[in-house]
N, C-alpha and C positions, 0 to 999 in steps of 0.2 A: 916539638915544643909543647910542655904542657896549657894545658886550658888555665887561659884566668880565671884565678877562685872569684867567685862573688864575695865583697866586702862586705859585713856585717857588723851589726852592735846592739847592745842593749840600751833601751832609750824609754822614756816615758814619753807617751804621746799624751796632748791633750789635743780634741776634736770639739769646735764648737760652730752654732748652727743658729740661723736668726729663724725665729719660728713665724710662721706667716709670712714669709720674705713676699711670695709673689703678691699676698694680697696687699701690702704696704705698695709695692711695686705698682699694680696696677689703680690705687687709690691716688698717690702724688711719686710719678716715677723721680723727676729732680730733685723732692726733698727727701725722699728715702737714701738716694744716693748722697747726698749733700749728710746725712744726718751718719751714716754707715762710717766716711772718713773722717769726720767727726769723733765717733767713738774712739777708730782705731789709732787717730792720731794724739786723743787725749786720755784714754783709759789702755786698749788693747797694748801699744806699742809699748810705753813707759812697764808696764807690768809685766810683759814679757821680760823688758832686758834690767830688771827689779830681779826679777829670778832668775837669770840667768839662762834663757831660753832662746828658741829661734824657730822663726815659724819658716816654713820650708813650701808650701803650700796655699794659694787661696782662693778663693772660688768667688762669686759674686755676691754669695750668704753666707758663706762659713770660710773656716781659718783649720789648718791640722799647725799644731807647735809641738818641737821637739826638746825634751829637756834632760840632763844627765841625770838630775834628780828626781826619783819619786817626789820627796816632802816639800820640793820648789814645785812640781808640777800641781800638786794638790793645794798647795796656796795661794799660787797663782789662778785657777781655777777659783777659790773660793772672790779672790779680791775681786776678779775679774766681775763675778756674780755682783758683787756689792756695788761696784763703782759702773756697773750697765745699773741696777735699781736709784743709784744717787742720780744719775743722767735721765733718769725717765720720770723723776718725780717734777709734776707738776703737768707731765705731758698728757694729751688727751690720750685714753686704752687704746685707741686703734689707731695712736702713730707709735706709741712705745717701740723702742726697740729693744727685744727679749732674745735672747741668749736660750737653749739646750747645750748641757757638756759633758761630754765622756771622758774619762782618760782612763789608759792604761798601761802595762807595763812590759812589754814584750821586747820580743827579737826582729828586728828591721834588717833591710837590705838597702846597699846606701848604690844608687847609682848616679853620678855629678853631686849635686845640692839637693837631689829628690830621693825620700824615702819611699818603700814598699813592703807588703809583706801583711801576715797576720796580726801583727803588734796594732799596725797600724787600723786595719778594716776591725778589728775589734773596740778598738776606742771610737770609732764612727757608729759600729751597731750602738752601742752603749749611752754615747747622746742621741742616739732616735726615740729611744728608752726613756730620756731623763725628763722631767717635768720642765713647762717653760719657766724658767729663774733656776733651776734644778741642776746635780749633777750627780752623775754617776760613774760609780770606778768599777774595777774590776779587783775579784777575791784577790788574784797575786799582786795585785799594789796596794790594796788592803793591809798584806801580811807583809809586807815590805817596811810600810810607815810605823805598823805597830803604835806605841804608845806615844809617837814621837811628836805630835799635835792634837789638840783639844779640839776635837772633832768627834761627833756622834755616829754611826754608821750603822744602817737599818739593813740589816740582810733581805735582799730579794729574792737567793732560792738561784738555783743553778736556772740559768735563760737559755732556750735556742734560737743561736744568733743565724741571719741568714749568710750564705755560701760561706760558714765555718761547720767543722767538720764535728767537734767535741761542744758538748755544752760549756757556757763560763757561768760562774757564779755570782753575781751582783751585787753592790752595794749602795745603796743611797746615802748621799751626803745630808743629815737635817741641818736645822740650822738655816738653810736661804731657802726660804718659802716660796711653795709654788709661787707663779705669777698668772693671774687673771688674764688669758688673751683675748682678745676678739675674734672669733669664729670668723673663717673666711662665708663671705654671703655667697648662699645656692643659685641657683639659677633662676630668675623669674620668681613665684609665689610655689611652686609646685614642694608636695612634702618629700624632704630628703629623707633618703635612707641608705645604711651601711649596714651590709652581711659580712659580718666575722667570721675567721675560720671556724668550721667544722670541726670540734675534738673527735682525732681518732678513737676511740675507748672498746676498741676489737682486740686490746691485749697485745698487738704483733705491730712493729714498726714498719713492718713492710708494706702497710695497707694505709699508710700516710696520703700516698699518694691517690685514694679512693674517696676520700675525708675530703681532702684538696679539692678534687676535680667534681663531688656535686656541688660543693660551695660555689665552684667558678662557674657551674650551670646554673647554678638558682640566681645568680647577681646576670648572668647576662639574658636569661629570661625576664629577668623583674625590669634591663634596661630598656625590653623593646618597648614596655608599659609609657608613652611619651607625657602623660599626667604625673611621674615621677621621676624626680631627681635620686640617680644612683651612685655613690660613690667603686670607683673602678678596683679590680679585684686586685694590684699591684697595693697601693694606700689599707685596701681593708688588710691585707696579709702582712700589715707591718707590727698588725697584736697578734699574729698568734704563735703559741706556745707562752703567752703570758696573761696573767692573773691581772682584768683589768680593769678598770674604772668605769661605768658607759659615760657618767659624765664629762671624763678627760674628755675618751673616744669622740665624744659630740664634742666637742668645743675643738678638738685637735682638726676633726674632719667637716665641721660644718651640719654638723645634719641633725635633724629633730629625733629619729628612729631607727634603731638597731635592730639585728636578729643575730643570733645565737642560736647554737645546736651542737649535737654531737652523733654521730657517726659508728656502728658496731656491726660488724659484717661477719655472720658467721654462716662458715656453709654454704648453704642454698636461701637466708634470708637474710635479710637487712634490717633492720630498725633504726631509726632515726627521730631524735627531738628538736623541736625548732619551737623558739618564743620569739615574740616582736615587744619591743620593749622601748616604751617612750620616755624621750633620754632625759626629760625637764622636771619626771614625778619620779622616774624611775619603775612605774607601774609595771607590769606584764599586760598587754591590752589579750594578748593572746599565745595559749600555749598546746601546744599536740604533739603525741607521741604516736609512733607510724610504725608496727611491727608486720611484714609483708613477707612476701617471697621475692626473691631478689629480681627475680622478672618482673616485679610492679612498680623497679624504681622508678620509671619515667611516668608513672602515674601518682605516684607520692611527691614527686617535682611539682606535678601541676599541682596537687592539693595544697603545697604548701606555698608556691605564685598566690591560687584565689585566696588563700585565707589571706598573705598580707595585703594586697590588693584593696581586696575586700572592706578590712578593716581602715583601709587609710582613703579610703576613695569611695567604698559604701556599695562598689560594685566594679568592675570592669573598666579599667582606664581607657581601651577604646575597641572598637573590634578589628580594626587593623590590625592591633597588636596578637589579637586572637585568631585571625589569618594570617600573619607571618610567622605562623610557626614552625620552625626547624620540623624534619622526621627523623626521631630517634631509627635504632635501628633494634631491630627483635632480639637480635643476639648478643646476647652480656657479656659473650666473651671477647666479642667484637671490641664491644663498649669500654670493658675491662682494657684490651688490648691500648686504643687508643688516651684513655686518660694516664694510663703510666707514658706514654707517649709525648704527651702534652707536658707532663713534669717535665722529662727529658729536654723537649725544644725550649725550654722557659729560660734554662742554660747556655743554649745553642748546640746540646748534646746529639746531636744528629745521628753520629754512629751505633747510639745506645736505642735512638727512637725509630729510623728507618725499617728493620725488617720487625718492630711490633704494629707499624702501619700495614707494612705489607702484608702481615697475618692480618691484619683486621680487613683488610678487603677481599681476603683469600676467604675468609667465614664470611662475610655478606658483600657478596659484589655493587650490594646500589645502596649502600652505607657512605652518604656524602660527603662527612663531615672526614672518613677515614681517608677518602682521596685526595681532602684540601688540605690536611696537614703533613699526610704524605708529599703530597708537591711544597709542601713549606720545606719537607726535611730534605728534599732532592736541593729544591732554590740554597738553602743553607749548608749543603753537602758544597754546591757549583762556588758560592762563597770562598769558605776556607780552602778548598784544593785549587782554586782558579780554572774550574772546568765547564768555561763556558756551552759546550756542547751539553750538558746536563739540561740547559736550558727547556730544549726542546722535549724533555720528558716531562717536569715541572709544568709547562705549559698546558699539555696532554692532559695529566692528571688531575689539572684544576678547573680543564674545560670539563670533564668527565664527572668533578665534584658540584660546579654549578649547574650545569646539564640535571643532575640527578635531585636539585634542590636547589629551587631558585630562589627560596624562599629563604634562606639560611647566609648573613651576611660574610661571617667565616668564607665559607663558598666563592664568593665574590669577592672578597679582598686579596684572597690567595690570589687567583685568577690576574686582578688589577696589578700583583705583586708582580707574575709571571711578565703582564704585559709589558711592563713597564721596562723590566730590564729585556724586554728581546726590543726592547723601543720602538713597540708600537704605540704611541700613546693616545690613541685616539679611542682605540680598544681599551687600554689601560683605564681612560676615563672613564668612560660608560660603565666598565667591571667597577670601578671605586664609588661610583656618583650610586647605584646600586645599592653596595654597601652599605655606603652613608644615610642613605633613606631607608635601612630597615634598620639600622641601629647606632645612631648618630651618635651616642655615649661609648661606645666600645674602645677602647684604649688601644686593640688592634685594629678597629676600621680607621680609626682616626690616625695612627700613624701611616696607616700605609697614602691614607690620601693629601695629609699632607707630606708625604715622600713623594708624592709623583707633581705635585703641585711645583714643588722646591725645584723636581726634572724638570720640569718644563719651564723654570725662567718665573714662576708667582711667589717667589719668597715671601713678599711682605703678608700673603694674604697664607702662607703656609705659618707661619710665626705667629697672625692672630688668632689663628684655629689650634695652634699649640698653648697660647696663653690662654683660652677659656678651658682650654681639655685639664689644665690645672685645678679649674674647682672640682671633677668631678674626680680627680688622680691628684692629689696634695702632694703625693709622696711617688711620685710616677718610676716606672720601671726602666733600667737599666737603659736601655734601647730606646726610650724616652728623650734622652740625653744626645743620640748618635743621629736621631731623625732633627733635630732642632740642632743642631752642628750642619746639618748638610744646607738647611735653609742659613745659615749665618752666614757659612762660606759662599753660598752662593748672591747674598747681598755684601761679600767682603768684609763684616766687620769679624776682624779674626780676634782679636784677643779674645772675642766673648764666645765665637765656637772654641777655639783651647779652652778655656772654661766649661763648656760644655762637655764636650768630649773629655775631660777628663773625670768628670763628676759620673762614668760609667763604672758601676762595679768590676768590670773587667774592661782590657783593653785590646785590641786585635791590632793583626800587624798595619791594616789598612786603617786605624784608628792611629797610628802612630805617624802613617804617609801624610793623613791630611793636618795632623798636628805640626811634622817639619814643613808642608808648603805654608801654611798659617804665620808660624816663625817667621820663614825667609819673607813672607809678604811684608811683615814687619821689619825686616831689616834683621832681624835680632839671631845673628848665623851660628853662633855659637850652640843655642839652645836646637834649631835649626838642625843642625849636622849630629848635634848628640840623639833625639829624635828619628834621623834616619839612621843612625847605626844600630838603632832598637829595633828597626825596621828589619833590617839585613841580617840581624840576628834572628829575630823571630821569624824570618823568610829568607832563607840566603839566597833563592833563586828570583828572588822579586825585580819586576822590572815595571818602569813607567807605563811600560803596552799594557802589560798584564791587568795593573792597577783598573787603565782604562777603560778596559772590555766590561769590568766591574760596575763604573760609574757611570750612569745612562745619563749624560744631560744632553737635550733634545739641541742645546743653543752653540753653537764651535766656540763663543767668545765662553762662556763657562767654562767649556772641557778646554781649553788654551789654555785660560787662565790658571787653574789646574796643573795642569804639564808645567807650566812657568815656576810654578811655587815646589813642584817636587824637583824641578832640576836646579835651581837656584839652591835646597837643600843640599842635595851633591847624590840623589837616586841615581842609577843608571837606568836609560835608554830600554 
């Protein structure tokens, strides 16, 4: 019998996004929701079915709509703009509620009532893009509309969008003028700051990944500094490869001071420029250029820590921070090995990242940092193939990476990761508590300990530590989404983990397991059974046991509850 084709179609998507959701959220959580149904029951809904559309899609901040017309979708989009700014007049700036929109025009994959597909994740990059009040299209629904509306459109220049493959070319709608938002407030008095990617400029796209990975060491250097508010390297990487405002930048991300740089690797040396740039005057308070030998990266790192440091604090934010320092390792090929490594896992690419770990501890065996993401890529190998004996490698290698740097919170979260699913938790603890006290801002120490938190039965206190980790991650990563899903289910409010869980750039098949137990918790079997046949497709040997070996909750009423929700789905045993 032949395989069902997948059904497709061509569709304009529109993608829109409330900007500062959480800060509205955690300023007046009732009136923001009270004001949200509001909109959509007296501007969004009416204007959809004005044009002709149907939103398929909604999240707790944003809406995806799909419509058969380009020239309806982009209208609807502009009214949309207009009648969010008539609703907001009058209101104080920091209860507004503001709109970003993308739309685009692509090819969709239709499964029940839910679309998927590139058409779709490109009209979402697009309004991440788009200024608040703002929207932006894409070149082929650009060339679509033609001259068919009075509409002005400022070419942005081909963008790279994240996990799409080809650049797209951009367009800004004028016409609905930015909107003034209210910067979500930083932590305490302490001065923010946000490091932007690192411009490749070595000529060769292959060395992206080199650009990438000191940026993400110079940001989690500057987090151990506890005199500074850092914004997290997932939020900083949602500019780059774009030409961009610091203005926006500060006002999108909260923060007083930026840094910028760019990146050129050739041969045997390295050069690098970094400015610190105050985002209020726009000034350069400070700028240096670092032409070295490629063996002095990790001393051109520190010179570029004390300079910003320095400049914003006048000296050394504390000596702790100058005793917990990570030990680089001598060998750059090592070094080299693991940050193409670290792109790799950013994915969940395990197959691609494993044996460049393994070479990197094969050229320096007491290279710490190489044996904690090693045991990341073994834990994320045990993951997707369900092979829990993996476990006991992972373990190994994480004890082996804190062992060799205790100093290093990486080190330690691995480690607390390990613990936790061989469900030790008490070792788990200590590994995470660890962590958290050498680098309480890190986006990875901070999931993994509220992951084990959520294990062990503290939801609500796992959910508050995820609602602050917001200010310093605005725009948080993928996985971000799947740790703050676990604590939901585990306090049972399900609609809002489906929500979560599906707001992941990607979905796995045990992302799909806990979306039908969530369903059937609801009652709601139809969406439920459609859910688990996604499951069985994306795993056809998938079974309840297996899932469970997966899910470490320390509590039987959690892991029950669990079992209950996937079999009421209609999983098998």
């Amino acid at each position: 019998m032949a395989a069902e084709r997948t059904q497709r179609r061509l569709a304009a998507i529109l993608a829109a996004d409330v900007v500062g959701f959480s800060r509205l959220m955690e300023s007046d959580e009732a009136g923001t929701l009270a004001a949200l149904k509001s909109r959509r029951r007296e501007v969004l809904d009416p204007l959809v079915a004005k044009h002709q559309g149907r939103i398929f899609k909604t999240t707790g901040d944003g809406v995806l709509v799909e419509f058969a017309s380009a020239v309806n979708a982009v209208q609807c989009a502009v009214e949309l703009q207009q009648g969010m700014a008539v609703a907001n007049d009058g209101q104080p700036e920091d209860r507004q509620v503001v709109l970003r929109i993308g739309v685009n025009l692509g090819d969709v994959m239709i499964e029940g009532g839910d679309l998927y597909g590139d058409g779709i994740n490109i009209a979402a990059r697009l309004e991440s893009m788009s200024e608040p009040g703002g929207i932006c299209v894409s070149a082929k629904l650009r060339d679509e509309i033609g001259r068919k509306l009075d509409l002005i459109f400022e070419d942005l220049g081909a963008q790279t969008l994240k996990n799409i493959a080809e650049p797209v070319r951009a367009y800004r709608i004028t016409g609905t003028p930015a909107v003034a938002v209210a910067a979500p407030k930083p932590l305490s008095g302490k001065p923010s700051i946000a490091v932007l990617p690192f411009t490749n400029i070595s000529g060769d796209p292959e060395q992206e990944y080199f650009s990438d990975g000191i940026t993400e060491d110079i940001i989690t250097e500057l987090s151990r500094f506890r005199s500074l508010f850092v914004i997290a390297r997932n939020s900083s990487f949602q500019y780059k490869g774009k030409n961009v405002d610091v203005r926006r930048v500060a006002r999108e991300l909260g923060v007083q001071y930026i840094v910028e740089g760019s990146v050129r690797k050739m041969a045997s040396r390295v050069r690098i420029t970094a400015q610190l740039i105050d985002t209020a005057s726009g000034n350069h308070l400070w700028s240096e250029r670092y032409d070295r030998a490629l063996e002095e990266i990790f001393a051109v790192q520190d010179e570029v820590l004390h300079s910003i440091v320095a400049q914003l604090e006048g000296r050394l934010a504390s000596s702790m921070a100058e005793q917990a320092r990570r030990k680089p390792t001598e060998f750059l090929a090592a070094y080299d090995c693991v940050l193409q490594a670290r792109q790799y896992l950013s994915t969940y690419a395990w197959e691609a990242a494993e044996p460049l770990l393994r070479r990197a501890v094969t050229l320096d065996p007491s290279y710490a940092q190489a044996y904690a993401y090693l045991a990341w890529a073994v834990l994320v190998h045990s993951f997707f193939d369900a092979r829990t004996e993996l476990l006991d490698e992972a373990l190994q290698l994480a004890r082996m990476a804190a062992a060799l740097d205790s100093n290093d919170a990486v080190c330690h979260v691995v480690l607390g990761f390990a613990y936790t699913f061989r469900r030790d938790y008490d070792e788990a603890g200590a590994s995470l508590a660890r962590a958290f006290a050498l680098n309480p801002s890190d986006a990875f120490v901070i999931t993994g300990h509220t992951h084990w938190l959520s294990r062990v039965g503290r939801h609500q206190e796992s959910m508050a530590i995820l609602d602050l980790a917001l200010q310093c991650d605005p725009f948080p990563p993928s996985w971000y989404w799947e740790g703050r899903s676990i604590a939901l289910v585990g306090a049972k409010r399900y609609e809002e983990a489906i929500q979560s869980l599906k707001r992941q750039d990607r979905l796995f098949f045990w992302s799909y397991a806990n979306i039908a137990a969530c369903y059937a918790h609801l009652g709601r079997m139809d969406e439920a059974r459609t859910a688990a046949a996604t499951v069985l497709q994306m795993q056809p040997d998938f079974t309840i046991r297996m899932l469970m070996l997966q899910e470490p909750w320390k509590n039987p009423a959690d892991s029950d509850h669990e079992v209950e929700g996937l079999r009421k789905a209609g999983l098998p045993d």
